[in-house]
C-alpha positions as CSV (number, residue, x, y, z in Angstrom):
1,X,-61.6,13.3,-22.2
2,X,-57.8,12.2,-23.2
3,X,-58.0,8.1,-22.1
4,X,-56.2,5.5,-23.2
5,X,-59.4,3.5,-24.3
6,X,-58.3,3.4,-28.2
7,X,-58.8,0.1,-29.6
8,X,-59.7,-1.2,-26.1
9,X,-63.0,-4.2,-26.7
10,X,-65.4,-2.9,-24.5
11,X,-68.8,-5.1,-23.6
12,X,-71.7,-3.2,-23.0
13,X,-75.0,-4.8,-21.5
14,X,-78.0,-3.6,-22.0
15,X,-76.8,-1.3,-24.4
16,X,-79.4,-0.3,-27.2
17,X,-81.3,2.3,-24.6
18,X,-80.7,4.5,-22.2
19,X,-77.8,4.9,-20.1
20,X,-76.3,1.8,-22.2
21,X,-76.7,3.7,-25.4
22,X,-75.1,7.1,-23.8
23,X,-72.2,4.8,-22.6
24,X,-71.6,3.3,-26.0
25,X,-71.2,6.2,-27.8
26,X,-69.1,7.9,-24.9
27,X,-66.9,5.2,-25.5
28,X,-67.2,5.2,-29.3
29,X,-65.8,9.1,-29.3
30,X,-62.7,7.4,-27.1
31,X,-61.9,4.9,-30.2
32,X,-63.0,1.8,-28.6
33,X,-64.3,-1.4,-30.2
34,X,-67.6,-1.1,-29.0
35,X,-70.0,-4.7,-28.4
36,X,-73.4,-3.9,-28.1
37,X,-75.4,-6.6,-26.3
38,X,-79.1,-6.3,-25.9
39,X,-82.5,-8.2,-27.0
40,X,-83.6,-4.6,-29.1
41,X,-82.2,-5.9,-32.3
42,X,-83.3,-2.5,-33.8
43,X,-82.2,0.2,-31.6
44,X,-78.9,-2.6,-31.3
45,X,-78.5,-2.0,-35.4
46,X,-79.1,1.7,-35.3
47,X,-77.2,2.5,-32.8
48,X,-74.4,0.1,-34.3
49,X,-74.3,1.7,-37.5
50,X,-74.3,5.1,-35.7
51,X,-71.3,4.5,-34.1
52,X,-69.3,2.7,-36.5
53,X,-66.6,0.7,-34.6
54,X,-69.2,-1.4,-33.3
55,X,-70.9,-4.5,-33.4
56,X,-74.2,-5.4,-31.7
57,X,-74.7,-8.8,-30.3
58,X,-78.4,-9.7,-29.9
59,X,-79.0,-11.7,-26.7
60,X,-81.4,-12.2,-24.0
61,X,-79.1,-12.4,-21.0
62,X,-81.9,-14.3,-18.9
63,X,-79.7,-17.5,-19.4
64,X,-76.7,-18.5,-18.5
65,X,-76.5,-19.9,-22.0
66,X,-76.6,-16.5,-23.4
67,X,-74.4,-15.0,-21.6
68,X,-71.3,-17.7,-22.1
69,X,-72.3,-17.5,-26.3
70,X,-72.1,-13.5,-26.0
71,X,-68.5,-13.6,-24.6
72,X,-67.3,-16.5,-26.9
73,X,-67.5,-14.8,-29.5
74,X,-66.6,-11.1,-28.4
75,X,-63.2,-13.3,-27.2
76,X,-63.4,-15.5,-30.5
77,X,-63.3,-12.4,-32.5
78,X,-61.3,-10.0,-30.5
79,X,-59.1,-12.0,-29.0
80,X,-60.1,-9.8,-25.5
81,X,-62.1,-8.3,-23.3
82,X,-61.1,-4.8,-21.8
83,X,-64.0,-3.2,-20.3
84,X,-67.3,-5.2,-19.3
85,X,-70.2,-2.9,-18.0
86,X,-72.5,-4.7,-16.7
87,X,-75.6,-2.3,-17.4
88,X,-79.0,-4.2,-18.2
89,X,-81.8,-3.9,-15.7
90,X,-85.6,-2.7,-15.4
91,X,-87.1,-1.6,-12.1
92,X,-90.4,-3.8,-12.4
93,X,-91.8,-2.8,-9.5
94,X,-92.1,-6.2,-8.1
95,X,-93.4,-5.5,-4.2
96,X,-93.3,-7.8,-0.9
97,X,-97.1,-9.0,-2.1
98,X,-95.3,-11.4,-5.0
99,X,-95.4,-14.9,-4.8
100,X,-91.5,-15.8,-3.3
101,X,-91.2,-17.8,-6.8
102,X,-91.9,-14.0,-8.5
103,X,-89.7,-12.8,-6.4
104,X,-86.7,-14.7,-7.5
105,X,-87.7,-14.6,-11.0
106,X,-87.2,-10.9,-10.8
107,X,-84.0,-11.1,-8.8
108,X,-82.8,-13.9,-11.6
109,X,-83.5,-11.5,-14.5
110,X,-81.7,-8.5,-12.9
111,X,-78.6,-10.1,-11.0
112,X,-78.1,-13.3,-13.1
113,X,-75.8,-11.8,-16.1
114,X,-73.7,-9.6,-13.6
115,X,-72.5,-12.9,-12.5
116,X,-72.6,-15.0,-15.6
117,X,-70.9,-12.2,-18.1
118,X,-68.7,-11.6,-15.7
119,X,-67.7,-15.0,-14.8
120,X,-66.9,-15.7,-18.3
121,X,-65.3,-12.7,-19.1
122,X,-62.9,-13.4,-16.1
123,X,-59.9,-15.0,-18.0
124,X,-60.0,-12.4,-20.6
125,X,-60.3,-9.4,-18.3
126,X,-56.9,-10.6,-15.9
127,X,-55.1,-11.4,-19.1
128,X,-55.9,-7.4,-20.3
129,X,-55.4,-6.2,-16.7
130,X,-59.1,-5.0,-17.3
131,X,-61.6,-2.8,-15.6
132,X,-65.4,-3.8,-14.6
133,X,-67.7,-1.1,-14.4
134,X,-70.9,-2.2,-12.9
135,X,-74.4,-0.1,-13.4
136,X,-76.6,-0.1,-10.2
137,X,-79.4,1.7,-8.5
138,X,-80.0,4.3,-5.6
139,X,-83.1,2.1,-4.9
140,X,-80.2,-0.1,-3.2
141,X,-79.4,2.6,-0.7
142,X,-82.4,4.6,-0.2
143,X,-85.0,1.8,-0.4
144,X,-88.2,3.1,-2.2
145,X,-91.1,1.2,-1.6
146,X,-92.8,-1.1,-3.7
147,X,-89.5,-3.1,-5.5
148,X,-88.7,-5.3,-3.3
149,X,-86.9,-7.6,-6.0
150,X,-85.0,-4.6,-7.9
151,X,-84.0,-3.3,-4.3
152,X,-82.4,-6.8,-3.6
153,X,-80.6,-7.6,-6.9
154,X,-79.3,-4.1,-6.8
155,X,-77.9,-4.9,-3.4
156,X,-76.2,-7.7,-4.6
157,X,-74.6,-5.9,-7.3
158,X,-73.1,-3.4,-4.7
159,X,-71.9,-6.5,-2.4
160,X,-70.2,-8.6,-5.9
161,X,-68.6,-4.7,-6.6
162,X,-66.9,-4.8,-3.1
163,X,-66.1,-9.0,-3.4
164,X,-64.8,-8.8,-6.9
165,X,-62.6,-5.8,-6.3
166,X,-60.6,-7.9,-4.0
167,X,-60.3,-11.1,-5.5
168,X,-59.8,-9.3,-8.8
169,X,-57.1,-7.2,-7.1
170,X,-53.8,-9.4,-7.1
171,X,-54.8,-9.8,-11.1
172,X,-54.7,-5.9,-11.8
173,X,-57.9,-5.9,-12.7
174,X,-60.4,-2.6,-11.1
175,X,-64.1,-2.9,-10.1
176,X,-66.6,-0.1,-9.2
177,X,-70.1,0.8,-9.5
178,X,-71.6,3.6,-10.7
179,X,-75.5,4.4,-8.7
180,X,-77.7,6.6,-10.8
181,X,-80.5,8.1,-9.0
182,X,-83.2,9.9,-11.0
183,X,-81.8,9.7,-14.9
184,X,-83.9,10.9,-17.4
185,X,-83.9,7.6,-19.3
186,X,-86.3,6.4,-22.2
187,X,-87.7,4.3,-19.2
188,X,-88.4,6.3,-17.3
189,X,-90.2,9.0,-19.8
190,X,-92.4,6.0,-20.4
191,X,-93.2,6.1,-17.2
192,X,-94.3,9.4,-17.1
193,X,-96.7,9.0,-19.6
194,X,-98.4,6.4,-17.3
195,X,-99.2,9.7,-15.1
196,X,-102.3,11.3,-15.3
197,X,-100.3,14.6,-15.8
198,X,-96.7,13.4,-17.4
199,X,-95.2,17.2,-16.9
200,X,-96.3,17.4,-13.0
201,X,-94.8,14.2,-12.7
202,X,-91.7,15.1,-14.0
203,X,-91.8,18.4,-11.9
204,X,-92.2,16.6,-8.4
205,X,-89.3,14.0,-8.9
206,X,-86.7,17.6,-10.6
207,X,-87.6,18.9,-7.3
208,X,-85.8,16.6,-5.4
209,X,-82.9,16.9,-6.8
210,X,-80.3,18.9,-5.3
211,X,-77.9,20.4,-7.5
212,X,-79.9,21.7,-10.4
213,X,-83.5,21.0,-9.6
214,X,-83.1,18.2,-12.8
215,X,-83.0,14.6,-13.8
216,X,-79.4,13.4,-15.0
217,X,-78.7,12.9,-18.0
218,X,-77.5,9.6,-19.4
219,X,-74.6,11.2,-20.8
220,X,-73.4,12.4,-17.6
221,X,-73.5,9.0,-15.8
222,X,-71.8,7.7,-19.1
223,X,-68.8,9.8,-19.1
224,X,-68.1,8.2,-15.6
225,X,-68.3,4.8,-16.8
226,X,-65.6,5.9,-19.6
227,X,-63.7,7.3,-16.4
228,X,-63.8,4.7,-14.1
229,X,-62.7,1.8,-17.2
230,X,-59.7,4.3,-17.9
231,X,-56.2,4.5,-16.6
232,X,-57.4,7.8,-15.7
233,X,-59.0,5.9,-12.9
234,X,-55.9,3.2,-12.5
235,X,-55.6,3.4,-8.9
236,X,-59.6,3.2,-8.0
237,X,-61.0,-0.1,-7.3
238,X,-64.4,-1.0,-5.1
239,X,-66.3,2.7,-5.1
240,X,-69.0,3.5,-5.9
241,X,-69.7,6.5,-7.5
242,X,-73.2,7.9,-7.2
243,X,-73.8,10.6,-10.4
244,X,-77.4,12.0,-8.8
245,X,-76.8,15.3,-8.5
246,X,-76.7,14.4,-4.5
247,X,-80.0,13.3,-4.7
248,X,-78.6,10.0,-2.6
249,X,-76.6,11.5,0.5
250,X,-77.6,15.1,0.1
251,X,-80.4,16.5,3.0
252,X,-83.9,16.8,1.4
253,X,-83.7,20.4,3.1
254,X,-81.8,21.6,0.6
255,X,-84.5,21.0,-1.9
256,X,-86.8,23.6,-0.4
257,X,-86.6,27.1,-1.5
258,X,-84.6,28.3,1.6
259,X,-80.5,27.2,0.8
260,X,-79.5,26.8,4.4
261,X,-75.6,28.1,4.6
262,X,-72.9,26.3,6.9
């Protein structure tokens, strides 16, 4: 992809694993300074030295705190912040039976540093005309039973997309979301191998995806992110952009053996 992202600071959350890792190197191959920000100070090193123009930040962005250190001293160093993905999140399964203290807990640690890096990362990002690209979830759509806390904090994420992109607007600076469905994730292999049979497991959820009866890779919801923080993308602002194979919006009939022509 031809992008003018060369020697643009990009601020990845979240980014030692996973779709975070996928979306570092994407934009590594585009020439980016790439900051790495997660607690996994070894897959943060490894993945560091793997891409090379690179520099991983370790930070557990549960307090506000860490969050205002981690863009101090991208903006102490760099002078800027182009890109901020706001990536990091876990599903913890956290259902309507937790204590309402639990509950908020969960929200904090899911929804807390999409405010707080952004917030301080706002001066930077109008004064670079910048793009946020924020990570969600299609449990904020789709609901799906038993996360009641991830489901709300990946609400909110969709609703800040929407707000920021139009107080962001008059600064020239883009917001959108990107909603991954079922992405074949470290995380979620783990939780495969929770299932009494890991491959059947995997079989079900492939099944219901439409287009290609497969999980998404990480690189393919990646190379959107890259996209969407492009000028390739200048004139799109508040979207989100689900990369599910139409797993979100698609019928569930079109997952049976039977492809039903209009």
């Amino acid at each position: 992809m031809q992008t003018d992202l060369a020697g643009k600071v990009v601020v990845i959350s979240g980014a030692a694993r996973g779709i975070g890792a996928a979306t570092a190197r994407a934009f590594g191959k585009e020439g980016a300074w790439v900051i790495l920000v997660d607690r996994d100070a070894i897959g943060g090193k490894q993945l560091e030295r793997a891409i090379g123009k690179a520099q991983f930040i370790e930070a557990d962005l549960n307090t506000e705190a860490a969050c205002e250190t981690v863009i101090q001293t991208v903006v102490k160093q760099f002078k800027t912040v182009d890109v901020l993905v706001n990536n990091a999140g876990a599903n913890d399964g956290l259902n309507l039976t937790a204590k309402p203290s639990a509950f908020m807990d969960s929200v904090r640690k899911n929804l807390l540093h999409v405010y707080a890096l952004t917030h301080y990362a706002r001066e930077a990002l109008e004064a670079s005309k910048g793009s946020i690209v924020n990570v969600s979830s299609k449990v904020a759509e789709t609901g799906q039973g038993g996360t009641s806390a991830y489901a709300a904090a990946k609400g909110a994420i969709h609703a800040l997309t929407r707000e920021w992109a139009v107080g962001f607007a008059p600064k020239g600076v883009r917001v959108n979301c990107v909603v991954p469905a079922e992405c074949d994730t470290d995380q979620y292999q783990r939780w495969f191998a929770t299932q009494k049979d890991p491959a059947a497991a995997r079989a079900g959820i492939e099944r219901l995806v439409p287009f290609g009866r497969r999980l998404t890779r990480p690189d393919e919801v990646a190379d959107t992110i890259v996209f969407l923080s492009s000028m390739r993308a200048s004139h799109i602002t508040g979207q989100f952009i689900h990369v599910d194979g139409g797993y979100t919006h698609l019928d569930r009939a079109s997952t049976g053996e039977q492809t039903k022509w209009s």
